[in-house]
KEGU-168724 format. One line per field, with one value per residue (C-alpha): x, y negated, z negated; residue number from 0. Coordinates in Angstrom, 1 decimal, m for minus. Each point is the difference from the previous one (the first is absolute). Example, Ala and Ser with C-alpha at 12.3 -4.5 7.8 and 13.67 -1.06 7.14 Angstrom:
REM residues 2
px: [12.3, 1.4];
py: [4.5, m3.4];
pz: [m7.8, 0.7];
k: [0, 1];
END
This chain:
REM residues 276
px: [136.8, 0.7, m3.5, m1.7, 1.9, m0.9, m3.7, m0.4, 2.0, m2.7, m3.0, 1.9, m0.4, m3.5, m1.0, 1.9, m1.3, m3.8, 0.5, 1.5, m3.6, m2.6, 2.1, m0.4, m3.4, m1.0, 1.4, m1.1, m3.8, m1.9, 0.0, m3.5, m1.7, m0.2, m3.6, 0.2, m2.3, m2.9, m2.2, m2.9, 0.2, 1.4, m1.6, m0.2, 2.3, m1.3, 2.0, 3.0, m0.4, 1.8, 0.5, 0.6, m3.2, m2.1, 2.4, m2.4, m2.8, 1.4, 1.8, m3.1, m1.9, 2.8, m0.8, m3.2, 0.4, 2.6, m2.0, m1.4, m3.3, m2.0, 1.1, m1.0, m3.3, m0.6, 1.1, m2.7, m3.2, 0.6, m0.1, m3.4, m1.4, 0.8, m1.5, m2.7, 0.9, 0.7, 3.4, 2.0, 3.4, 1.7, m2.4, 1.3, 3.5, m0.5, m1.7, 2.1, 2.8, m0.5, 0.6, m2.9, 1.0, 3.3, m0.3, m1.7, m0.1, m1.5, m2.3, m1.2, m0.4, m1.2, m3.2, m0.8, 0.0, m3.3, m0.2, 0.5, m2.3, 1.3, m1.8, 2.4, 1.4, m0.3, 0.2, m2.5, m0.4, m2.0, m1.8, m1.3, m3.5, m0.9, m2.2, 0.4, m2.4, m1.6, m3.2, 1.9, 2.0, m2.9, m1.5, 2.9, 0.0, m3.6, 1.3, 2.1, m2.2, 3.0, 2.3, 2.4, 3.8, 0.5, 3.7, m1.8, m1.8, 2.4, 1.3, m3.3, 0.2, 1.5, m2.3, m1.5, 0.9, m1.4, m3.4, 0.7, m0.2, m2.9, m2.0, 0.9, m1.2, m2.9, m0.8, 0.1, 2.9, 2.3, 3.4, 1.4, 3.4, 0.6, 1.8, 2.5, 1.5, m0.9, m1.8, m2.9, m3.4, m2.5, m3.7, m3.2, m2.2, m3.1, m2.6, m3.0, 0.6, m0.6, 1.1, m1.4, 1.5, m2.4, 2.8, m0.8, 1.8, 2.7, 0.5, m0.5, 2.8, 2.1, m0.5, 1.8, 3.5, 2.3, 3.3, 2.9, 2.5, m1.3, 0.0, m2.3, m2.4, 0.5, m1.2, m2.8, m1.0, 0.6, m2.1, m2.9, 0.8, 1.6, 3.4, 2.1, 1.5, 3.1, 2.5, 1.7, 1.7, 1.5, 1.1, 2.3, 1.6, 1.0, 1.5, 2.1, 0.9, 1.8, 1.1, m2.5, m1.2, m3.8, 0.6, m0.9, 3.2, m0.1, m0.1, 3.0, m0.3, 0.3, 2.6, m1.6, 3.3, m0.5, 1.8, 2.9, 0.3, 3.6, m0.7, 2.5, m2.2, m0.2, 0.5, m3.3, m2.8, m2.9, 0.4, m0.3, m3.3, m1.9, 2.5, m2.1];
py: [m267.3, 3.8, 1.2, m2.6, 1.5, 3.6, m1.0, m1.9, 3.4, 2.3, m2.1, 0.0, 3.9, m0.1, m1.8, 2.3, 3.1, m1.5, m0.9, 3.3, 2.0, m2.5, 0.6, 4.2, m0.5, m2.2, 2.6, 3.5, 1.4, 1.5, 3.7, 1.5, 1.4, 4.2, 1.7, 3.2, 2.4, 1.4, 2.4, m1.0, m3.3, 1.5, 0.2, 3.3, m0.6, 2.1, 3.4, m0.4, 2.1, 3.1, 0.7, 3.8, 0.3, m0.8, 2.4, 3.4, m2.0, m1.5, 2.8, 1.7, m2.8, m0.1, 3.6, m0.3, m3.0, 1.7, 3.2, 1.3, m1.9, 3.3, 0.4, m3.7, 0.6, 2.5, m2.0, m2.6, 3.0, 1.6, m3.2, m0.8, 3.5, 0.1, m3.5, m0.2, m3.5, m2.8, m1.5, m2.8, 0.6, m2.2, 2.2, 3.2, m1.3, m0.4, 3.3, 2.5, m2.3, 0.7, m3.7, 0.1, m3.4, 0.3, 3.1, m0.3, 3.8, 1.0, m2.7, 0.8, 4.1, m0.7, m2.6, 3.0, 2.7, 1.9, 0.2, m3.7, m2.9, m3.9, m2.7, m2.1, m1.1, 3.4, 3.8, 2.8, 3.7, 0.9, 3.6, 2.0, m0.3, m3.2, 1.6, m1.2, 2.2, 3.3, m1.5, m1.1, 3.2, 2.6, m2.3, 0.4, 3.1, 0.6, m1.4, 2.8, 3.7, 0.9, m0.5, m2.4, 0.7, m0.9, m1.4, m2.7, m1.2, 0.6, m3.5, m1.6, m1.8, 1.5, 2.6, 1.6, 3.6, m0.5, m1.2, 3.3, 2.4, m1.9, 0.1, 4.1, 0.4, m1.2, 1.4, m3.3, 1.5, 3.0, 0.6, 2.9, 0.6, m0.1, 3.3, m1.7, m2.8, 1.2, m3.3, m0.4, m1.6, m2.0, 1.3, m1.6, 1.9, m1.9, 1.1, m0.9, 3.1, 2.8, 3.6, 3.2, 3.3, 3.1, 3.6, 2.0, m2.8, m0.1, 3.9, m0.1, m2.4, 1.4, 3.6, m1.4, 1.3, m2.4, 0.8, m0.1, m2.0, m3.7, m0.4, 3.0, m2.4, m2.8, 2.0, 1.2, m3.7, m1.0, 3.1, m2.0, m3.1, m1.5, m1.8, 1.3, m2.3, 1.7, 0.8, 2.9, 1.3, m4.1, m0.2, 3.8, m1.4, m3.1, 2.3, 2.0, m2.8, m1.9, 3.9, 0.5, 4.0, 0.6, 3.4, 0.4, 0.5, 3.4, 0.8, 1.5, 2.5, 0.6, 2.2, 2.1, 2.1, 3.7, 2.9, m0.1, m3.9, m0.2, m1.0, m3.2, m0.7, 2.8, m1.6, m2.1, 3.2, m1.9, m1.0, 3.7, 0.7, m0.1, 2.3, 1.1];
pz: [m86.9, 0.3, m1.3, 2.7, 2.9, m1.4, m0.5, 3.4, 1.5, m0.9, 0.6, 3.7, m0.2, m1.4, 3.1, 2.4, m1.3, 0.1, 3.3, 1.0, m1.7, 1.7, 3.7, m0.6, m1.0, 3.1, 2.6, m1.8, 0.9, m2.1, m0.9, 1.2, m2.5, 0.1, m1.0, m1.3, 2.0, m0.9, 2.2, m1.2, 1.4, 3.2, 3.1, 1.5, 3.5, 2.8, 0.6, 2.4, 2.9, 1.0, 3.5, m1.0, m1.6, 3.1, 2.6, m0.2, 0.9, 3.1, 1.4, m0.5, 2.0, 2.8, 0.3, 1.1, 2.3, 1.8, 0.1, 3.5, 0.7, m0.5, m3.4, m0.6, 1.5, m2.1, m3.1, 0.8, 1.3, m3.5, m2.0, 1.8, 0.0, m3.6, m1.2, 2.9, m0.5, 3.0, m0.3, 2.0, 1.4, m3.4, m2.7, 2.2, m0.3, m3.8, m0.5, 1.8, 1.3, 3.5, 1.7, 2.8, 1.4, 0.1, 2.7, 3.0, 0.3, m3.4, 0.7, 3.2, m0.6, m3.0, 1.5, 2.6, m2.4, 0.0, m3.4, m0.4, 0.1, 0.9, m0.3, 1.1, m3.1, m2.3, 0.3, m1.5, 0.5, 2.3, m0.2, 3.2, m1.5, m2.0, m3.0, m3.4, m1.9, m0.5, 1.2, 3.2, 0.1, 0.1, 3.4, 1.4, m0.5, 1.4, 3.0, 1.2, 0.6, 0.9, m2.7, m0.9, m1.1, m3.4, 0.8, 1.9, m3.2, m2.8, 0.2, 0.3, m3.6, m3.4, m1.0, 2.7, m0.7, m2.8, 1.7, 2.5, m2.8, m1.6, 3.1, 0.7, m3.7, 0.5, 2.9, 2.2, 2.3, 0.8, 0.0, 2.4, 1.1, 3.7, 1.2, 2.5, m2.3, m3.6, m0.3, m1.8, 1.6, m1.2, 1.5, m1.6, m1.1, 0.2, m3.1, 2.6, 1.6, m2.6, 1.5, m2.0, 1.4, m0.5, m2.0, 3.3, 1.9, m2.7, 0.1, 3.7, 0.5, m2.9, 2.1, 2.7, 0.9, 1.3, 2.5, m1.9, 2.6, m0.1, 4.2, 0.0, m2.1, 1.7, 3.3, m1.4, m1.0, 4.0, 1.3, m2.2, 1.3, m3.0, 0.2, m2.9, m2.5, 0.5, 2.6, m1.1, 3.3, 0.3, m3.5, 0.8, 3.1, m1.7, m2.8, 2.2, 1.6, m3.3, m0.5, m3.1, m0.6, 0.0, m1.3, m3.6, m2.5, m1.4, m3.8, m1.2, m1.5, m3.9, m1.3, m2.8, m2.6, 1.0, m1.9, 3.0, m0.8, m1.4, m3.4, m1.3, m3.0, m1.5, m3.1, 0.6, m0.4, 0.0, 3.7, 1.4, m1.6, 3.4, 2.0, 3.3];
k: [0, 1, 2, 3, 4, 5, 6, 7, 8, 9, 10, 11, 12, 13, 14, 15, 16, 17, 18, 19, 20, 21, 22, 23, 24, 25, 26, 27, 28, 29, 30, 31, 32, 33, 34, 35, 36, 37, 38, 39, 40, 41, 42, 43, 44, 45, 46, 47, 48, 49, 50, 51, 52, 53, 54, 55, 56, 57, 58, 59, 60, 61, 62, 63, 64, 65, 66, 67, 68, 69, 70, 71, 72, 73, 74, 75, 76, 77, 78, 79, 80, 81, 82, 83, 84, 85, 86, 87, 88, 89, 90, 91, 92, 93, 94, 95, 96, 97, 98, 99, 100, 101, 102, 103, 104, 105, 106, 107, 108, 109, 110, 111, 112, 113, 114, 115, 116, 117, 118, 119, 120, 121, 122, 123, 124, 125, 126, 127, 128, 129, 130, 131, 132, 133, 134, 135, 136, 137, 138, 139, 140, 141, 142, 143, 144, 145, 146, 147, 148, 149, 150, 151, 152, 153, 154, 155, 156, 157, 158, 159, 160, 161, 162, 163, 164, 165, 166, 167, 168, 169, 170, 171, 172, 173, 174, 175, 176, 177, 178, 179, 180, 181, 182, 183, 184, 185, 186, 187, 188, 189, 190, 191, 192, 193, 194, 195, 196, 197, 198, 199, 200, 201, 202, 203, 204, 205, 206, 207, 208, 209, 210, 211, 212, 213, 214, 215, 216, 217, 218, 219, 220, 221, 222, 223, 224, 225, 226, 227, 228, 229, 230, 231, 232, 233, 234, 235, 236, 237, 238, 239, 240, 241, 242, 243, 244, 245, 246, 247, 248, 249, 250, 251, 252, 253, 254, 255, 256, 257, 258, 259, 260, 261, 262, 263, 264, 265, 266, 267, 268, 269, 270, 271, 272, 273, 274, 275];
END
């Protein structure tokens, strides 16, 4: 009788415990399962961004924006002058970070700026003289007897000193410097008209002595009835006007070592060789 009651005791606890493992094994989840990582199976995340790394830029671009609307202007003439290129106001914006829609002002001054062309949706340089070759340049040229300034044409296109010099070289054109600005002139000098000057002429005009003060010239050119290029007597008033001296600067003079020169270096012979 004892060993039943033990026996049926213990299958009691047998069933207890069983029904004790099934309950904790309904209610527990199952632990996820951890892969190691490995970069080469990794995709590469995009780099997180850095407010501090962008900063310079924008301050730099806040700069300009908030810049007086000649210095914008400018900004934008130099980008076109440079790429001879035609741009809208969002390719400006992007190239030189001036915004052109976002200002009334820089957009206005900069649509009636003479050196800019609007079509009505982009800008361009615009040149005094519209030439675009050497071919074009030399016509032009041709056109004025009287000269023409060569500031007028040096922003024609890229390399149109280039095409000057080329042209003077070959004889095409001359360059002279104007007395009055210290500009140089373009005259053509057209090869249809061959001049051939006899030596008597040469010596003749060689023989000739010129006044020394230019407004004695320059009334010697009137008595002829020729207008002088120059204006010497104008160009003196307006001088001592701003309070700028006509008279030439004298030479100072050099002071040569003499025997009564009180001699320091005596211990330097070589440099009192030439005593006067």
């Amino acid at each position: 009788m004892a060993l039943k009651e033990s026996l049926d005791k213990f299958k009691k606890q047998q069933e207890m415990c069983q029904t004790t493992l099934s309950s904790i094994k309904a209610n527990s989840k199952p632990t996820p399962r951890v892969t190691p990582y490995n970069p080469a199976n990794a995709k590469s995340a995009a780099p997180a961004v850095k407010f501090s790394s962008d900063t310079e830029r924008l301050q730099h671009i806040n700069n300009i924006r908030k810049a007086p609307v000649g210095a914008q202007i400018k900004r934008v003439i130099n980008l076109l002058l440079e790429t001879r290129q035609a741009f809208t106001a969002e390719q400006i914006n992007e190239a030189c970070y001036v915004d052109v829609n976002a200002n009334k002002a820089v957009f206005d001054s900069l649509r009636n700026n003479l050196k800019v062309y609007y079509d009505g949706k982009r800008f361009s340089y615009k040149s005094k003289y519209d030439v675009k070759d050497k071919s074009q340049l030399l016509k032009l040229i041709r056109k004025f007897a009287e000269g023409i300034a060569v500031i007028d044409l040096k922003d024609a296109y890229p390399s149109v000193m280039d095409d000057l010099q080329a042209l003077k070289v070959a004889g095409e054109i001359w360059l002279l410097s104007n007395f009055d600005s210290q500009e140089d002139i373009a005259y053509p000098n057209d090869p249809r008209v061959p001049i051939r000057v006899d030596d008597d002429l040469k010596l003749l005009f060689r023989g000739i002595e010129l006044p020394r003060d230019m407004i004695d010239i320059e009334k010697d050119l009137q008595k002829n009835g020729m207008k002088p290029a120059t204006n010497t007597a104008k160009r003196r008033a307006q001088a001592q006007v701003h309070g700028i001296s006509n008279k030439p600067k004298q030479k100072k003079k050099k002071h040569e070592i003499s025997k009564r020169t009180k001699l320091t270096n005596s211990h330097l012979p070589e440099l009192f060789k030439n005593l006067s």
